[in-house]
VOGU-3710 file (C-alpha; in Angstrom, 3 decimals, decimal comma):
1> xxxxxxxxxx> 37,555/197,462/-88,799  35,913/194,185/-89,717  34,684/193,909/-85,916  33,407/197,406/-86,016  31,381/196,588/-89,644  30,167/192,699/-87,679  29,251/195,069/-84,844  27,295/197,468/-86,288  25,059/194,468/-88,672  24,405/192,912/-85,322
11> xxxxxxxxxx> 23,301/195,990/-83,697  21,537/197,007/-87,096  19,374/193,496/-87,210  18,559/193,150/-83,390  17,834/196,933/-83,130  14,450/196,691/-85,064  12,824/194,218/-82,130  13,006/197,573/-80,064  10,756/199,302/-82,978  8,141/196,621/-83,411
21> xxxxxxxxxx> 4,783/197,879/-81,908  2,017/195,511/-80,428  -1,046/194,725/-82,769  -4,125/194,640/-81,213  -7,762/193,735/-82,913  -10,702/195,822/-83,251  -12,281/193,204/-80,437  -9,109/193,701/-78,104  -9,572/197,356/-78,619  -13,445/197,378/-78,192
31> xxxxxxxxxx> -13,296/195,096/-74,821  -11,150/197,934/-73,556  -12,960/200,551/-74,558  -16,206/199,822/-72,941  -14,539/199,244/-69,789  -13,742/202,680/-69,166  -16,917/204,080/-70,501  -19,296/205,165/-67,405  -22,912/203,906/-68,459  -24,797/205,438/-65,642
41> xxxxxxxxxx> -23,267/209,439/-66,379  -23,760/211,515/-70,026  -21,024/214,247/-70,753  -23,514/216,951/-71,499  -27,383/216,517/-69,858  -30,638/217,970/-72,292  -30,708/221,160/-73,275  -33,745/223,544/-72,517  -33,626/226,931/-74,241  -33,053/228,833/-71,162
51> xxxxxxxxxx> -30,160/226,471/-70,328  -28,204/226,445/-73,744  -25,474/228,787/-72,435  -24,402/226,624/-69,313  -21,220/225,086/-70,370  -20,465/223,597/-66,741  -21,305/219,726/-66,504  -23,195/220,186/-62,660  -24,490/223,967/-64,184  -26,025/222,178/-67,259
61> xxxxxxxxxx> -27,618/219,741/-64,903  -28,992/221,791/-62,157  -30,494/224,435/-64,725  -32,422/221,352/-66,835  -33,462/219,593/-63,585  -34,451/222,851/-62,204  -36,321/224,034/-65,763  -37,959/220,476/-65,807  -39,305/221,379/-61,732  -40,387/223,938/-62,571
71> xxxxxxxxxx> -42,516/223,074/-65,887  -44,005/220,435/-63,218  -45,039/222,595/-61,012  -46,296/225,446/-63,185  -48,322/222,671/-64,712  -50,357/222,070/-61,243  -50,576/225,595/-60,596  -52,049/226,501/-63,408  -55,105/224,431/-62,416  -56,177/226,320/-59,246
81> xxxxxxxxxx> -56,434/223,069/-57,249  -58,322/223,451/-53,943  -58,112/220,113/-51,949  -60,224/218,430/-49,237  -57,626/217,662/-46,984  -54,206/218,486/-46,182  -51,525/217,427/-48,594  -47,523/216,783/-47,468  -46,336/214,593/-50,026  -43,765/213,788/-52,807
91> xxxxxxxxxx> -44,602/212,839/-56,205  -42,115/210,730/-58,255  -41,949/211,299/-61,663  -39,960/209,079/-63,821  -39,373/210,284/-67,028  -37,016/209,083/-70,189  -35,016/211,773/-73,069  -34,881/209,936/-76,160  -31,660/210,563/-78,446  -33,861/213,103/-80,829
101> xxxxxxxxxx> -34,793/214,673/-77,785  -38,115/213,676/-76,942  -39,412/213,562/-73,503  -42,039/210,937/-72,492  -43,493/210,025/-69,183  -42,543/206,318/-67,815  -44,246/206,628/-64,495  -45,529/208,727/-61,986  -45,883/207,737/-58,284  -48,450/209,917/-56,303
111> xxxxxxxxxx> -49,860/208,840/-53,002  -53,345/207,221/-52,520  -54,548/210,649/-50,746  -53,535/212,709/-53,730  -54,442/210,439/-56,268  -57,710/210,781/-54,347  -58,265/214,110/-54,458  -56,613/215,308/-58,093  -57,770/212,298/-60,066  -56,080/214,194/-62,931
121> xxxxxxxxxx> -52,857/215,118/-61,638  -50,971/212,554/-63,352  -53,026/213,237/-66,752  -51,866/216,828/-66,196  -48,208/216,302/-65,481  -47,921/213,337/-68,186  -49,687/216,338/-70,992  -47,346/218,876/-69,937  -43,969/217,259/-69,604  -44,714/215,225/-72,967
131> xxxxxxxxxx> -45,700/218,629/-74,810  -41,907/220,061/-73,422  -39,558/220,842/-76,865  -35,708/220,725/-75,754  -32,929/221,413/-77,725  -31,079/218,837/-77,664  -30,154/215,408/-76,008  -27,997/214,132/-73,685  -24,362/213,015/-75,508  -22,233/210,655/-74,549
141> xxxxxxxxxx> -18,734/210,637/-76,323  -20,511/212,994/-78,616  -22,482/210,680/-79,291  -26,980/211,218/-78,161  -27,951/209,358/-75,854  -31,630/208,074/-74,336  -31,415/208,925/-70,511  -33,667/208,493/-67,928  -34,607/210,804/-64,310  -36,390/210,434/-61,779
151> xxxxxxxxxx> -38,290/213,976/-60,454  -39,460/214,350/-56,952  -41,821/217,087/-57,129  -42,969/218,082/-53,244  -46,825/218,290/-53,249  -48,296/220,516/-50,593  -51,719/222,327/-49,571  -51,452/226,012/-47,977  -52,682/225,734/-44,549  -54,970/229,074/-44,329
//
C-alpha cells in the first residue's frame, strides 16, 4: 500500500509536464502569421453592382474585370472616333482600388500612333474609370484592401 500511495505522488507530480502548453509572444505569433499570408491575392476582388451576387472567388473576378472592360470600352465608343489610319493595338491601363473603394487611374500606356490620332483617349478613359462607383473593396482576411490591375483594352479600327 505505501508503494502504491509513493507511486501514485510520483505519477501525480511528473504527470503535469505532459499538460504544460508552449507560450509564444505576440511577435512569435505575428512572424508566423505573415508568412502564410499571400500579399499578391485578395479573398474577395471589388464589387460592381452587377457583380454583387457572384460568390465564386474566379466568378467575382472575371465579372469585375469584365464590368471594368467593358466601362473602358463603352467609354471610347461613345465618342464616335473615326481615325486616319489603321489601328491594331493594345492599350494598358493600370489602375489602383483604394480600401473605401475608390478607383483612380495610375497609368495608361497607348501607342505613339494612337496617341497620335485620339489625343484625348487617355483624358477619356482616365474621366470615365475615375467617375466608376463600386460597392465595395477588395478584402483580405476581412480586412479592405488597396489593390492594383493592370487592363489591356484591344484598340482597333473597322476596316470598311
Amino acid at each position: 500500500m505505501k508503494h502504491a500511495a509513493l507511486l501514485l505522488i510520483f505519477i501525480g507530480a511528473t504527470s503535469c509536464n505532459y499538460f504544460e502548453t508552449e507560450k509564444i509572444t505576440s511577435e512569435t505569433f505575428y512572424t508566423e502569421e505573415i508568412k502564410t499570408i499571400d500579399f499578391k491575392d485578395v479573398d474577395t476582388f471589388p464589387v460592381f453592382e452587377n457583380c454583387q451576387n457572384t460568390t465564386e472567388k474566379e466568378a467575382s473576378k472575371q465579372c469585375f474585370i469584365n464590368a471594368l472592360r467593358a466601362t473602358v470600352t463603352e467609354a471610347i465608343l461613345q465618342r464616335n472616333l473615326v481615325a486616319t489610319q489603321d489601328l491594331d493595338d493594345t492599350l494598358s491601363v493600370s489602375f489602383q482600388v483604394s480600401d473605401k473603394g475608390i478607383i483612380a487611374v495610375q497609368h495608361i500606356e497607348i501607342d505613339s500612333l494612337a496617341a497620335l490620332e485620339f489625343p484625348k483617349l487617355k483624358e477619356w478613359i482616365s474621366q470615365r474609370i475615375d467617375s466608376i462607383k463600386l460597392l465595395a473593396p477588395a478584402y483580405k482576411r476581412g480586412v479592405p484592401v488597396k489593390t492594383e490591375f493592370t487592363l489591356p483594352i484591344k484598340l482597333r479600327t473597322n476596316k470598311n
